[in-house]
PADRENGU-403245 format. One record per atom (N, C-alpha, C, CB): x, y negated, z negated. Coordinates in nm, 2 decimals, always signed. Glycine has a CB too. Layout:
residues N
px=X, py=Y, pz=Z
...
END
This chain:
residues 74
px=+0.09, py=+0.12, pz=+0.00
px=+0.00, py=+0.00, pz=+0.00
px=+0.09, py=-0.12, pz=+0.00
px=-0.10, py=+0.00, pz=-0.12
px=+0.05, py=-0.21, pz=+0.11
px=+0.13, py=-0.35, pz=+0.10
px=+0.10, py=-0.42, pz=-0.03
px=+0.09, py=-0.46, pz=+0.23
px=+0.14, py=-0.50, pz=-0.03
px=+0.16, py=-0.64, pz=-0.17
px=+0.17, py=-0.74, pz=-0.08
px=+0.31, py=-0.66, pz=-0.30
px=+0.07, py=-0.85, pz=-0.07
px=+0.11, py=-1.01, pz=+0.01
px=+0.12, py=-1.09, pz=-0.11
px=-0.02, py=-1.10, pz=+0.13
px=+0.18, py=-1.14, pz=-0.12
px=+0.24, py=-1.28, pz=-0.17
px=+0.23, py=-1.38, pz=-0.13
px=+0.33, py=-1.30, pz=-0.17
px=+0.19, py=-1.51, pz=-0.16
px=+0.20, py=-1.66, pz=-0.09
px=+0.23, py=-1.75, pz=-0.24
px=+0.03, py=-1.72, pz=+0.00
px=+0.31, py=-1.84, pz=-0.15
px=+0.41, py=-1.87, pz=-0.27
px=+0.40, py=-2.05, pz=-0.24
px=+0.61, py=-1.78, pz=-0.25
px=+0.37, py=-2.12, pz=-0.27
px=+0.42, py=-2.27, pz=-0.24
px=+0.54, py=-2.32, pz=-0.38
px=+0.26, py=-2.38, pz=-0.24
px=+0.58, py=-2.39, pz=-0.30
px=+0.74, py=-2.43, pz=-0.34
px=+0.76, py=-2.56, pz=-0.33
px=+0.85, py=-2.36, pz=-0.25
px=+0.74, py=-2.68, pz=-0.47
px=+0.79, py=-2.82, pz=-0.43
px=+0.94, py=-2.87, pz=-0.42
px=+0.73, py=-2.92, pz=-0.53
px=+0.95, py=-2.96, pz=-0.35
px=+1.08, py=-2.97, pz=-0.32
px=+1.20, py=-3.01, pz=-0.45
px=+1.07, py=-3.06, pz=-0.21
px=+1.30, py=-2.98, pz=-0.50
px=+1.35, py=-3.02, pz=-0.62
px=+1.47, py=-3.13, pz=-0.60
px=+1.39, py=-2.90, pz=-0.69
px=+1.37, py=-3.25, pz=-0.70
px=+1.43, py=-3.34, pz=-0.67
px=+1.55, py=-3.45, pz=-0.68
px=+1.37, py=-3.35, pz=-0.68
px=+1.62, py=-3.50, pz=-0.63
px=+1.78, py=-3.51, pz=-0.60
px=+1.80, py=-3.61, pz=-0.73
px=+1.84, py=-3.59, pz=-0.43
px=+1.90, py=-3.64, pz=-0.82
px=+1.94, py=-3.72, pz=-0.91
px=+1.98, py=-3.90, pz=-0.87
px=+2.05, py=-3.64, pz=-0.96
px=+1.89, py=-3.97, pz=-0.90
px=+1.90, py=-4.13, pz=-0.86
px=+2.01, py=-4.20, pz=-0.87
px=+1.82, py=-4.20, pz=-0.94
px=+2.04, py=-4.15, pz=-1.02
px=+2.15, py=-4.24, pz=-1.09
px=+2.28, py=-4.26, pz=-1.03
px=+2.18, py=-4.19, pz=-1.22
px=+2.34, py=-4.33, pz=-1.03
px=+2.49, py=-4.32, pz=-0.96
px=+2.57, py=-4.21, pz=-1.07
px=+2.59, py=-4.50, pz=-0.96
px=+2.66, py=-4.11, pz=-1.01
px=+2.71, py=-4.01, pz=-1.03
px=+2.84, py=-4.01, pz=-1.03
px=+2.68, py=-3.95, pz=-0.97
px=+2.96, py=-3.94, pz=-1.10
px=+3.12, py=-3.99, pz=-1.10
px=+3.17, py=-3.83, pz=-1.02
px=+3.21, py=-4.03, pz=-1.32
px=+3.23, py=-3.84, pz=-0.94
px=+3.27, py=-3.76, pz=-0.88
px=+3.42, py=-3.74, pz=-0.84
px=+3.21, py=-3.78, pz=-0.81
px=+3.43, py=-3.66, pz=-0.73
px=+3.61, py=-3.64, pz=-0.68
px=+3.54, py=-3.61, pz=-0.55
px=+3.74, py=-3.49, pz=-0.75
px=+3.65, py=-3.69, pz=-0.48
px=+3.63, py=-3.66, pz=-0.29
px=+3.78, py=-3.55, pz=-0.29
px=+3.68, py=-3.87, pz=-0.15
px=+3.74, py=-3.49, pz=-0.16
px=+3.81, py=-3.41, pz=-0.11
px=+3.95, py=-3.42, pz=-0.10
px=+3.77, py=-3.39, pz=-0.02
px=+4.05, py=-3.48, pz=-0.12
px=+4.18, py=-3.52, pz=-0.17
px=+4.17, py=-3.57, pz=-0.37
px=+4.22, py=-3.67, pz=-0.05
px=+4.07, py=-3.51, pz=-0.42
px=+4.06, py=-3.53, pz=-0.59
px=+4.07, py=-3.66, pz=-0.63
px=+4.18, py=-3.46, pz=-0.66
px=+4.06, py=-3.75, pz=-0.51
px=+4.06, py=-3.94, pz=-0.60
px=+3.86, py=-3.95, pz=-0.67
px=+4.09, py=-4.14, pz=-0.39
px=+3.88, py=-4.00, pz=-0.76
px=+3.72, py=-4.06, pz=-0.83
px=+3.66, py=-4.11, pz=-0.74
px=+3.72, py=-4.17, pz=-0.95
px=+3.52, py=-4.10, pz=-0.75
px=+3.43, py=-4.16, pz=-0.62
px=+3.28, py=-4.16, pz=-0.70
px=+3.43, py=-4.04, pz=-0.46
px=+3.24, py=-4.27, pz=-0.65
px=+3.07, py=-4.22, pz=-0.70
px=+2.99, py=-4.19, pz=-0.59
px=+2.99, py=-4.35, pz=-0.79
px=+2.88, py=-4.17, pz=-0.64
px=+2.74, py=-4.07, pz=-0.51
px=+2.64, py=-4.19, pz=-0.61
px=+2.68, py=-3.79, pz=-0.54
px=+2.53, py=-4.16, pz=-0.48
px=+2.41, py=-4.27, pz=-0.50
px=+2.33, py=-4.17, pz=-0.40
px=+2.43, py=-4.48, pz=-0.44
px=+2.24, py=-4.09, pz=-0.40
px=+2.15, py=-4.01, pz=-0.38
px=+2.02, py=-4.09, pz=-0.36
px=+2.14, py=-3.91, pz=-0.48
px=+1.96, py=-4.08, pz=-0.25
px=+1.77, py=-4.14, pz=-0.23
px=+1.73, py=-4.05, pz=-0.19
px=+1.72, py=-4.28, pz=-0.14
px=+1.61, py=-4.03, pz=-0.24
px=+1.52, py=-3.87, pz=-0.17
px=+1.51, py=-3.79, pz=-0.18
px=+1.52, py=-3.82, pz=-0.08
px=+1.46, py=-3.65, pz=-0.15
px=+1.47, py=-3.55, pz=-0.18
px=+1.59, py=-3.47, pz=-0.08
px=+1.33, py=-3.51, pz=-0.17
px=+1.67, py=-3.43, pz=-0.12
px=+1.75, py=-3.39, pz=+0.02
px=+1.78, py=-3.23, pz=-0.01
px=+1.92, py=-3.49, pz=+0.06
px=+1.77, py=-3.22, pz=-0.15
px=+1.79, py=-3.05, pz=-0.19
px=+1.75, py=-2.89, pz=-0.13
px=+1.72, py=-3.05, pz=-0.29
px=+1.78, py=-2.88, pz=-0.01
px=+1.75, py=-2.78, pz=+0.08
px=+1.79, py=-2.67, pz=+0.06
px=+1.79, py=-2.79, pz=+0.19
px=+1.88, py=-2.63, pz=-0.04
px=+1.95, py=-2.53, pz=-0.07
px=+1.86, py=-2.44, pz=-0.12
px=+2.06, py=-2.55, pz=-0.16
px=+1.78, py=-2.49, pz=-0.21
px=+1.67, py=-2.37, pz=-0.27
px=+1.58, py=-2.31, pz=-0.18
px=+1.57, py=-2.42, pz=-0.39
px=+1.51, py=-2.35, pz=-0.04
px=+1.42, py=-2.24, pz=+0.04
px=+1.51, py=-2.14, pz=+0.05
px=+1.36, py=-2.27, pz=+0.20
px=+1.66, py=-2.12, pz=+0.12
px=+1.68, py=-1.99, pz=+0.12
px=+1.67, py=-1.87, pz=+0.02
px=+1.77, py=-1.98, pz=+0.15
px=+1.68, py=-1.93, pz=-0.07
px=+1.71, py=-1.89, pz=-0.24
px=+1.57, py=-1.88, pz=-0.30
px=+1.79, py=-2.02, pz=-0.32
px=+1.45, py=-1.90, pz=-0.25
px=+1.34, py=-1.81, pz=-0.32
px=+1.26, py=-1.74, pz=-0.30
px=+1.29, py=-1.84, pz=-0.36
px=+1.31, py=-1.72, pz=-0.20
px=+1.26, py=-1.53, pz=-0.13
px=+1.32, py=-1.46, pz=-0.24
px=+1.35, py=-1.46, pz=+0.05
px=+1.42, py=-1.46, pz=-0.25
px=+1.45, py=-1.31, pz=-0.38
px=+1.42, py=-1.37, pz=-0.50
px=+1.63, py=-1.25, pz=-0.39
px=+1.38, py=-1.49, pz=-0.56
px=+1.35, py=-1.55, pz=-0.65
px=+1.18, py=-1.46, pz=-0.68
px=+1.37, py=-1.71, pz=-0.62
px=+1.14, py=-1.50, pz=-0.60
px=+1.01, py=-1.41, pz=-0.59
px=+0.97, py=-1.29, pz=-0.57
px=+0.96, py=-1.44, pz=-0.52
px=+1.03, py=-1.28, pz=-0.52
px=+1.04, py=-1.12, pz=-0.48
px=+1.11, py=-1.04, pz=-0.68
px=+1.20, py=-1.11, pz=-0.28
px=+1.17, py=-1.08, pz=-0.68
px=+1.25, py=-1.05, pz=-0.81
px=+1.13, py=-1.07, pz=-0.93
px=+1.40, py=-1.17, pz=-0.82
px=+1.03, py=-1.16, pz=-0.93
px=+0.93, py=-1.24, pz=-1.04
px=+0.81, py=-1.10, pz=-1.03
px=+0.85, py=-1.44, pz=-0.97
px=+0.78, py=-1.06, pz=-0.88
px=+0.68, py=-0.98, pz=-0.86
px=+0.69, py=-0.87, pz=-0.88
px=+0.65, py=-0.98, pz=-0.77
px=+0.83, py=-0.84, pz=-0.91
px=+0.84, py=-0.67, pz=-0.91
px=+0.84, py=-0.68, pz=-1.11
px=+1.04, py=-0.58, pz=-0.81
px=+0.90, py=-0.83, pz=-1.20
px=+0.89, py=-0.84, pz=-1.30
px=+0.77, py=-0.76, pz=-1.34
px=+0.90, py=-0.95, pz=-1.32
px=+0.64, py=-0.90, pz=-1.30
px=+0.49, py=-0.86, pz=-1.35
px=+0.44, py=-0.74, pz=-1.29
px=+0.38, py=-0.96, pz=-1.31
px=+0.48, py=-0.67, pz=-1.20
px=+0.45, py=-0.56, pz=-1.19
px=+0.46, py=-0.41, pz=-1.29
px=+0.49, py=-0.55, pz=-1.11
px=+0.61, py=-0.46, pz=-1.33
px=+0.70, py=-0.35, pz=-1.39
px=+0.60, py=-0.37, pz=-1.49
px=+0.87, py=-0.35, pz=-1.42
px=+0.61, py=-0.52, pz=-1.61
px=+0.47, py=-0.55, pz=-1.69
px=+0.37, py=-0.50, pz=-1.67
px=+0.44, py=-0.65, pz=-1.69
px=+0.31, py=-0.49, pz=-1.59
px=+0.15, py=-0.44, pz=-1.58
px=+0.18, py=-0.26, pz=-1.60
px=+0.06, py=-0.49, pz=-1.38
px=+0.28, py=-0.19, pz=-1.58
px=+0.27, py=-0.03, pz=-1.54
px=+0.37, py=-0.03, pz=-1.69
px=+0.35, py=+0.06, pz=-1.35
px=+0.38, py=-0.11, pz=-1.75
px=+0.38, py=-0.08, pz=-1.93
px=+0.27, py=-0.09, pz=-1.99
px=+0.45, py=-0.17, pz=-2.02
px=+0.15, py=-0.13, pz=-1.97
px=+0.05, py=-0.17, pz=-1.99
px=-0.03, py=-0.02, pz=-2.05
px=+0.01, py=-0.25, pz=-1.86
px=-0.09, py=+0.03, pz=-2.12
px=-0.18, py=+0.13, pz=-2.08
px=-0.33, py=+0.07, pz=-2.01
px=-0.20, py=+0.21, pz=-2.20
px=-0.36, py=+0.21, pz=-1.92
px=-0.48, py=+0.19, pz=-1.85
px=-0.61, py=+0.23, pz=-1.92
px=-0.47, py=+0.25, pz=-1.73
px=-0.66, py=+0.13, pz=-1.89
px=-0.82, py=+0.18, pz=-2.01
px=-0.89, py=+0.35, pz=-1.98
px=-1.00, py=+0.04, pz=-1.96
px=-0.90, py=+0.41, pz=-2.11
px=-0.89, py=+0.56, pz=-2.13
px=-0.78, py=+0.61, pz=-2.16
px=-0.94, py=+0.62, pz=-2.04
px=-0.65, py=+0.55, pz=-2.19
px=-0.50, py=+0.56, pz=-2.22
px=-0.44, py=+0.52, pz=-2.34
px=-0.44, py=+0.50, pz=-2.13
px=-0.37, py=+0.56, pz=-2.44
px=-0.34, py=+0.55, pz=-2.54
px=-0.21, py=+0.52, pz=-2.53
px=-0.38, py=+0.63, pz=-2.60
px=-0.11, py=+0.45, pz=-2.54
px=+0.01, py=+0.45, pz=-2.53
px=+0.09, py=+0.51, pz=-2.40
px=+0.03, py=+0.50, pz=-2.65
px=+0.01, py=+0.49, pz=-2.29
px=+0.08, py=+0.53, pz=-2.13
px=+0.00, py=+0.68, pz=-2.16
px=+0.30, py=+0.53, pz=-2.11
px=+0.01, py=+0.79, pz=-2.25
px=-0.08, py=+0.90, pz=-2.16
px=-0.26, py=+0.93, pz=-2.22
px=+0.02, py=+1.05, pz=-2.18
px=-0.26, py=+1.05, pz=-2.15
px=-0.42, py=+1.03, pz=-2.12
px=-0.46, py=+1.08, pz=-2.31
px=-0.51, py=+1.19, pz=-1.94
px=-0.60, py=+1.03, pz=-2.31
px=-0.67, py=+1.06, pz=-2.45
px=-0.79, py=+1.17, pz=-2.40
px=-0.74, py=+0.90, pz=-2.52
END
């Protein structure tokens, strides 16, 4: 038996504040971020989900089923 899933996902959002950094030769630099630009996480929550569903699943089959006493039959 399949399982569908639908999942909406807001975008997570980028830090405003000016930031103290290192550029690529290690000299101090600051960052000034506007917007959302954080793209990294769509690839990254497919197995995020996928990983959450098999959680509540594993949960639910600890569960006993009504007419069940501690997982076996009564």
């Amino acid at each position: 038996m399949d399982i569908i899933v639908r999942a909406a996902v807001k975008p997570i959002p980028s830090i405003s504040i000016a930031q103290q950094t290192v550029d690529a030769d290690g000299r101090q630099a600051e960052i000034r971020i506007k917007g959302r630009h954080d793209i990294s996480a769509i690839p990254r929550i497919v197995p995020v989900c996928e990983a959450m569903v098999l959680l509540v699943l594993a949960d639910f089959m600890l569960h006993p089923f009504p007419g069940e006493k501690d997982g076996s039959k009564v």
